[in-house]
N, C-alpha and C positions, 0 to 999 in steps of 0.2 A: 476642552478636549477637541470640539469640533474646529478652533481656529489652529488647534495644532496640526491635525490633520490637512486641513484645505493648507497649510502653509508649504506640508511635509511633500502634498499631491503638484504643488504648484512648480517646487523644487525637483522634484523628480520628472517632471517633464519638459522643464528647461534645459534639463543634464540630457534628457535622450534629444533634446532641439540641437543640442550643441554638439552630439556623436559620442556620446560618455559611454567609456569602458568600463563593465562594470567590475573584472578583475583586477583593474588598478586600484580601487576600494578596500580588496584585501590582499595587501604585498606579503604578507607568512605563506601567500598561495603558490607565489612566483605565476611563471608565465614561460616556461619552459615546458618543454616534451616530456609525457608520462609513460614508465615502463608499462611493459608487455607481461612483466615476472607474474603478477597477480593473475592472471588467465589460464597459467599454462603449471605453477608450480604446486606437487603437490606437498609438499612441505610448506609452503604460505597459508593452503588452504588450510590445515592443519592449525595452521596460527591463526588462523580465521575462527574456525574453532572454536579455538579454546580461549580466546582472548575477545569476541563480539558475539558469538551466536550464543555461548553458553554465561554470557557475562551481561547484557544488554535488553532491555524489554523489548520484546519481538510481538508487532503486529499476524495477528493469528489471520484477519482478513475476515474474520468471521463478527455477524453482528450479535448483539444479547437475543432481540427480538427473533431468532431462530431457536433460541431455546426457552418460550414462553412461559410454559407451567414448570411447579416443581415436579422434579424428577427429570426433565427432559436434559437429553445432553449431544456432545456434540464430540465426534473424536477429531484430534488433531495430530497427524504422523507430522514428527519434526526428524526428517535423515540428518539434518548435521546435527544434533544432537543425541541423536541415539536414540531416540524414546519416541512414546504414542503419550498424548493426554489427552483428557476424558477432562471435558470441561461443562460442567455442572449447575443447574440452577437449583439451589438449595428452597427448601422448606420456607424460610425468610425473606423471599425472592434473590438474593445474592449468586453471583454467579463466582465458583471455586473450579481453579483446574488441580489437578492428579495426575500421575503417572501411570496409564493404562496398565497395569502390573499385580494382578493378584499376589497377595502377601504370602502366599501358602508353597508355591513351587514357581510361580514366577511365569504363569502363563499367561497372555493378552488379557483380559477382563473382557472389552466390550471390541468384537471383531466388525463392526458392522460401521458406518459410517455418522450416525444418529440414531437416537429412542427415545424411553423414555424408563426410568428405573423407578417410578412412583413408588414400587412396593420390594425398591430393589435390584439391584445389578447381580445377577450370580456369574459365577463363573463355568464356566461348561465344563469342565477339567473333575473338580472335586465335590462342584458346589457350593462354595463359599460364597455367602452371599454380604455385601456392602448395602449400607444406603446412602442416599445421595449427598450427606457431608461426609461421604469417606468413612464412617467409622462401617464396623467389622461386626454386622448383628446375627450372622447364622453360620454353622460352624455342622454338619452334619458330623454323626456319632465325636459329637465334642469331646464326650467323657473317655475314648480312646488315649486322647493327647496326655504329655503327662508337663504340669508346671502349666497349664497355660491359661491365659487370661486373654480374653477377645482384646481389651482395649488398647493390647501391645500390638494388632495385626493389624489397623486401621491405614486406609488408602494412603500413599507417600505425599501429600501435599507438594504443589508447586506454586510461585507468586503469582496469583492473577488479580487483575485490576483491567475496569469499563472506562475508556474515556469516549463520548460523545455516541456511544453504544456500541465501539468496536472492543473485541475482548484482544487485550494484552495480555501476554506471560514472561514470564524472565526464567529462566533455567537456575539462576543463581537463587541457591535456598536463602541467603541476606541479600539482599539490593540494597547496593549503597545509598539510593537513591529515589523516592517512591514514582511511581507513573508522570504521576503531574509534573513532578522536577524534572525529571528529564523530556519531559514534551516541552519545557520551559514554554518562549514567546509563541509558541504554537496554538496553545490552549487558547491565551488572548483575541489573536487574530483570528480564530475560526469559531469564537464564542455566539450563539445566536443562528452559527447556520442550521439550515432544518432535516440535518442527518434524521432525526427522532420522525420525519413525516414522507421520508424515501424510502420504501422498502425494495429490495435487491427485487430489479426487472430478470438479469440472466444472467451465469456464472460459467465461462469456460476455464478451462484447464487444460496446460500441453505441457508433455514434456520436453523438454529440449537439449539437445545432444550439444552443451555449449556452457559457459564457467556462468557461474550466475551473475559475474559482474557483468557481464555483455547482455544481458537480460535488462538488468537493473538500468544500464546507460543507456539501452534504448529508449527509457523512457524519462532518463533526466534531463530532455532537450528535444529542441524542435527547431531544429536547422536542417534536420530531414525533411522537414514538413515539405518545403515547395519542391522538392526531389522526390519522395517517396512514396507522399498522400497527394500526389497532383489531383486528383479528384475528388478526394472530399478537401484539400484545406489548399492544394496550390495557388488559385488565384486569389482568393482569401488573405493571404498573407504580403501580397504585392505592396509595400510600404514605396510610394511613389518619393515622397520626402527624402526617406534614406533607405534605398534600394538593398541594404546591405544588412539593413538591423531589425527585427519584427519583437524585440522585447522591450515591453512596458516598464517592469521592472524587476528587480531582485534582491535576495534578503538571503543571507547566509548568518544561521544560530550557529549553537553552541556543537550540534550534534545533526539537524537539520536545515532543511533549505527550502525558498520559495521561487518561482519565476512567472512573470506575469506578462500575457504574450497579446500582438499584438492582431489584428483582425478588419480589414477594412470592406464593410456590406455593401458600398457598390461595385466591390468584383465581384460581388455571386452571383453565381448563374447557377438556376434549382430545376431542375428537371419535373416533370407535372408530378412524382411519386412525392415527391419532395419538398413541392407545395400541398399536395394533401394535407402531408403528414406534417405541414405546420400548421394547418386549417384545424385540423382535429386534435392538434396534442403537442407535445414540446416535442422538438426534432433534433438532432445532433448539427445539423447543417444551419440551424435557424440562429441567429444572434437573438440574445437574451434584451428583453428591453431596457433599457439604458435610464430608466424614468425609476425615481426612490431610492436612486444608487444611495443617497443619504442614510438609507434602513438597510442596508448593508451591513451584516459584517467587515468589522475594519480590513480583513484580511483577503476579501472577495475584491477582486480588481480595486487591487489601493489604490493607485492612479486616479480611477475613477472616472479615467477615461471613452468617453462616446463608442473608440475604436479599439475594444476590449474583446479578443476572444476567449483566452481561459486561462485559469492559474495552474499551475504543479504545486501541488504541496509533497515536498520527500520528507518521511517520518525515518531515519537512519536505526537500520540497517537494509529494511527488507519492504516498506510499502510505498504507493504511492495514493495521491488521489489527484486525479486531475478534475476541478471544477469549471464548470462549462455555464452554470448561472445558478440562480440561489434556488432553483429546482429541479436539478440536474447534475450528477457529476460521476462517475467512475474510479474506482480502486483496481491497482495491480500490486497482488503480493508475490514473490519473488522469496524461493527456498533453495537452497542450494544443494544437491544430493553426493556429488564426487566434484573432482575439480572441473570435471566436462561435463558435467548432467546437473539440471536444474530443473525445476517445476516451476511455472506460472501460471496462477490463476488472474485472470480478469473479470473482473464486474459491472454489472450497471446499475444503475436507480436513479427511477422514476418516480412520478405521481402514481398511485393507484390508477389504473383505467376505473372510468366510469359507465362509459360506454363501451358498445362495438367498436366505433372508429377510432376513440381510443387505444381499444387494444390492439388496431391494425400499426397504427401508427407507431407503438409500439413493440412488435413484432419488426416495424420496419426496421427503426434504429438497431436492434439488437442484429439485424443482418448487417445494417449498413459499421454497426463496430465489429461485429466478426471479420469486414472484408477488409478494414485497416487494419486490424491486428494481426490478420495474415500477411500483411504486407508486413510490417512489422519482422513476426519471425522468420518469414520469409530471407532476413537478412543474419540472421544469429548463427545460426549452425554453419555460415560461407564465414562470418567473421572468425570461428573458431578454427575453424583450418583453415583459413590463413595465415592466423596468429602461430598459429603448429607448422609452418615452413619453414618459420625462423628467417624470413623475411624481414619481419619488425622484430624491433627489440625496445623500440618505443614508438610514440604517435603524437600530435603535436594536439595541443586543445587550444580552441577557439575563443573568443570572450561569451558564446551565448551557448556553450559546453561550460559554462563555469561551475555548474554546480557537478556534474562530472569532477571538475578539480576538488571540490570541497571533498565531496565523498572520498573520492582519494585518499587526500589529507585527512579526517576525520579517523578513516579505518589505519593509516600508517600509526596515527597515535596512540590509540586505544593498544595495535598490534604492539608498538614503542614500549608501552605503558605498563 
């Protein structure tokens, strides 16, 4: 395995020596201009809908380790779906999601954002009380009802499944498909990282007046980067070799995609905050040390390259994680609410602080990702009314926008389909 590997690393970086494209890799993608229709129609989104968001396992963004003990639970508003679920840690430690829906008259269950139902979820409405696998154990003045049996009003079950501690759901009461199978080469590659010893540093949320695909694209590429992020990642990515290309590499699955970018440490220049905060604790600005790449997940900088900044891992439809080293990395999940409004939540994870300067240092980072991700949105809500001019009717993609193209292609299909 190991000689497959250094042979598969040694290949891939002779192709980026040579100027390799990596969209000519996959010609079903073409290399043509992408419409504009998916941004602007609400008839598409509709087929959005009903053909990937209510069809497809959807990253919740949320970890198991927020909902510790039995009873404790976690609600999740999903707008394009229609529904709230209430996502559950049972009795047997298992986490089940539900449909936030008392069975009685059909009012929200739990209105608050987390708790814990150890002895019970009631409803504020009637009373009706659940416990935490959903069934239906308190019924005040039961004996009024006529015909009826508790074990017919138990919570509506929905498919949830944990991979590497984030919780999935699918809307579709059969899944063609169980979790694992559709994360297919994903699970491989990311086997071994230490999600299980990151716990969530800080979590923002915006809403954004913009279609969720221009959310989503913002973060399936970094050809923004030395235009956008000139401060924290512009001279960073200066590739003096080939002034034109900063990716390592890329992997386009079945339904997902990878992109692995490119980072060269003697342009950084770190300001004194900067180097504290790599004195005292991992820093977002600091490169990961390059030494045991061998004890790597195969997935974490395949290349395996000295001049490694960080991977994209896209999970299709709606998350991302960007890994920054093997104790460090960020999620952005991306919901989509009308064809113009969408929600993005952003995250971080860190090491546990041990200390004070740890925790400064951390504090740091969480400012210093706030202030790129406002740059970030910064650009979303101008791209949406642009798009609404009727200006474009399409836009031309790049080779290092390729997974842009895939997603594309991906959702045309399933929509096709």
């Amino acid at each position: 395995m190991q000689d497959t590997v250094q042979d598969s690393v040694q290949d891939t970086l002779q192709a980026r020596a040579n100027g390799k494209r990596w969209t000519l890799d996959y010609p079903e993608l073409g290399t043509g201009p992408l419409p504009v229709t998916p941004y602007l129609s609400p008839e598409y989104f509709t087929q959005e809908r009903e053909k990937i968001f209510t069809r497809t396992w959807l990253c919740t963004g949320k970890r198991a380790e927020e909902i510790p003990q039995a009873g404790d639970y976690l609600v999740q508003n999903i707008e394009v779906g229609n529904t709230s679920l209430l996502l559950v840690r049972g009795k047997d430690g298992a986490v089940r999601g539900f449909h936030n829906v008392c069975k009685h008259r059909g009012n929200r269950l739990a209105w608050d954002g987390h708790g814990s139902c150890r002895s019970g979820l009631t409803c504020k409405f009637h009373g009706w009380t659940y416990a935490p696998d959903g069934r239906l154990v308190g019924v005040p003045e039961e004996d009024m009802f006529f015909d009826f049996d508790k074990r017919d009003y138990g919570l509506s079950p929905v498919a949830t499944d944990v991979w590497e501690g984030f919780i999935f759901i699918n809307l579709d009461p059969n899944p063609p498909e169980t979790l694992h199978q559709y994360l297919g080469e994903v699970v491989d590659l990311l086997r071994g990282y230490s999600f299980d010893r990151l716990p969530v540093s800080w979590s923002y949320t915006a809403e954004q007046k913009c279609n969720w695909r221009i959310l989503r694209d913002s973060q399936l590429e970094f050809y923004h980067g030395k235009s956008l992020h000139q401060r924290f990642a512009g001279s960073v990515m200066v590739n003096k070799q080939q002034p034109s290309c900063h990716v390592l590499d890329a992997k386009l699955f079945r339904r997902h995609s990878m992109m692995s970018f490119y980072g060269d440490r003697r342009n950084t220049q770190r300001t004194p905050m900067e180097l504290l905060a790599a004195q005292f604790g991992t820093s977002l600005k600091t490169f990961p040390s390059v030494r045991d790449m061998d004890r790597w997940p195969l997935g974490v900088n395949p290349t395996r390259s000295k001049q490694w900044f960080f991977d994209i891992y896209y999970i299709f439809p709606n998350f991302h994680m960007v890994i920054l080293s093997p104790f460090l990395y960020v999620t952005h999940t991306m919901w989509p609410v009308t064809v113009k409004r969408s929600i993005w939540n952003a995250r971080g994870y860190f090491p546990q602080p041990a200390t004070a300067a740890e925790s400064v240092t951390r504090e740091y980072n969480k400012c210093l990702a706030r202030d790129v991700w406002l740059e970030d949105g910064s650009t979303l809500e101008n791209t949406q009314r642009g798009i609404e001019t009727g200006i474009l009717t399409q836009y031309p993609v790049q080779d290092q926008e390729l997974l842009i193209r895939h997603a594309h292609k991906v959702a045309e299909d399933l929509i096709a389909g």
